[in-house]
N, C-alpha and C positions, 0 to 999 in steps of 0.2 A: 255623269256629266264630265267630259274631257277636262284635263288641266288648262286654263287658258293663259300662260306663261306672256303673253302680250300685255295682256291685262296687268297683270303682280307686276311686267317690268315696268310699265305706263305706272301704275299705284307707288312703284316706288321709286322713281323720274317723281313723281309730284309730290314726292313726301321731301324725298333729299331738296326739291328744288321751293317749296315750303319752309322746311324749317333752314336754307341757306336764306331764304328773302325773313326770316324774324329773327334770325342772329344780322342780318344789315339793317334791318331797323333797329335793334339795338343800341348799333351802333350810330348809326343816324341820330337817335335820340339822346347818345349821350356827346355828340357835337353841339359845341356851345352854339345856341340861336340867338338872332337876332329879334331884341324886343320881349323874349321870354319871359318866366320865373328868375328870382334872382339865381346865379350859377357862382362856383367856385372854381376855376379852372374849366375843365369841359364838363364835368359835372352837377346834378341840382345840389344847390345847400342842403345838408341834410333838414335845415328846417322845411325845404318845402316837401321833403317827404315825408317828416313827421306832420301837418298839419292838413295833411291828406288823408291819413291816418283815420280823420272824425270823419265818420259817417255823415253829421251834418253840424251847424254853426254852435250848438248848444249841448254836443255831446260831450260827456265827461268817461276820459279813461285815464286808464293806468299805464305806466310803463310795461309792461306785461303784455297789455293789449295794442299799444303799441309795434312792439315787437313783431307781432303775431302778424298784424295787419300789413307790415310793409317787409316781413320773412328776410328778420335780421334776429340776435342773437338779445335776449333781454340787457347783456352790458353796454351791446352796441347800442341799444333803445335806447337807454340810460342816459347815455353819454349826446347822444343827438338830440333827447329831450333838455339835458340840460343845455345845452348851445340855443335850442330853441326860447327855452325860459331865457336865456342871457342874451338874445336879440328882441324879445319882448312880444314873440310870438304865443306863448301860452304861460298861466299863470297855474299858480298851484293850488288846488281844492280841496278841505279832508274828505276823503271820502265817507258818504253815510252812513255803511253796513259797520266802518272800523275807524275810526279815527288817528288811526296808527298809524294807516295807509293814505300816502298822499294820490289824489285824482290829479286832472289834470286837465284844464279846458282853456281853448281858445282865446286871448285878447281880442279885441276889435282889430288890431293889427293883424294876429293872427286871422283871423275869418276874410279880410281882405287876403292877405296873400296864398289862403285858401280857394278864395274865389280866382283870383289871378290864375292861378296854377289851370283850374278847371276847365275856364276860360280858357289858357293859353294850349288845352290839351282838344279844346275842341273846334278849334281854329284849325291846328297841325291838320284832325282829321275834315273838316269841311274844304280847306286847300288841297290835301291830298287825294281827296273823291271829287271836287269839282268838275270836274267830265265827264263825270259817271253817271248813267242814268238815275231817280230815286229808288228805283225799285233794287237795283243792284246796292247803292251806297246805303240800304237800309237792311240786306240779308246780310252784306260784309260787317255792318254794325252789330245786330243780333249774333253771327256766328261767331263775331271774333271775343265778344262778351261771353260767349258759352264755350270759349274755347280756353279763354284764361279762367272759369268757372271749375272748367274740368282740371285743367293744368292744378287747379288750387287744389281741387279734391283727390288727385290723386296723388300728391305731395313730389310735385313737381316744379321746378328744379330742385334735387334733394339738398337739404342742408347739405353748406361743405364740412369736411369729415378734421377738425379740427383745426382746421386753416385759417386764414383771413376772411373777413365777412364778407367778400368784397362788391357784394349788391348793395349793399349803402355805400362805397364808394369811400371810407373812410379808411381802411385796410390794415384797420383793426380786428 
């Protein structure tokens, strides 16, 4: 089978121009909206990242998991968990297995501005595919979920290499 060099140039036209349109969303997302989640500058508060964090209204984690889940550094967890506890978005739980170790689960405030958040992320994408037919604004859906799927599993963006955390935006 001949080399088809049209092909690979077109494949990689849509890769460059792929990953240029999800670093401008990005960006986009990290400009402060109108009506949003609460924001600190152009950025979410770190509470609204951590209480996105829970899988769902009544889950109980650790700083640890934390971390894990919004792929920041466990001090950075740390430090965004406590700002969250001291805005009264999550309270503190022993955990079962250990008593030693504090859990960490949602207030009612919290689960509200949980919900907000989810809310205010599936607005973004119902405005922004509003033209699009269902069939399409439902593969972009699916792919785009199995795309940050994969991104997670193959450990993508790599941790920064001793640097500032600076996906939570704290720059610590």
């Amino acid at each position: 089978m001949p080399w088809n060099t049209g092909a690979v140039q077109k494949e990689a036209d849509l890769a460059g121009a792929a990953g240029s349109a999800l670093f401008d969303l990005v960006r986009r997302w990290a400009a402060p909206p109108s009506g949003g989640p609460p924001r600190r500058g152009n950025r979410p508060t770190a509470s609204v990242l951590v209480v996105q964090a829970f899988p769902c209204a009544d889950a109980e984690l650790r700083v640890g998991d934390v971390a894990e889940r919004i792929h920041v550094r466990p001090s950075t967890a740390s430090r965004m968990a406590a700002a969250a506890l001291g805005e009264g978005y999550l309270a503190r739980a022993a955990a079962p297995d250990d008593a030693r170790v504090a859990g960490l689960r949602l207030t009612e405030d919290g689960v509200r501005l949980r919900a907000a958040a989810l809310d205010f992320q599936a607005e973004v994408f119902r405005r922004g595919t509003a033209g699009w037919p269902a069939e399409e604004r439902a593969a972009f859906a699916r792919l785009l979920v199995r795309f940050t799927a994969d991104l997670a599993a193959a450990g993508l963006p790599p941790e920064p290499a001793g640097g500032p955390d600076v996906r939570a935006g704290d720059g610590n």
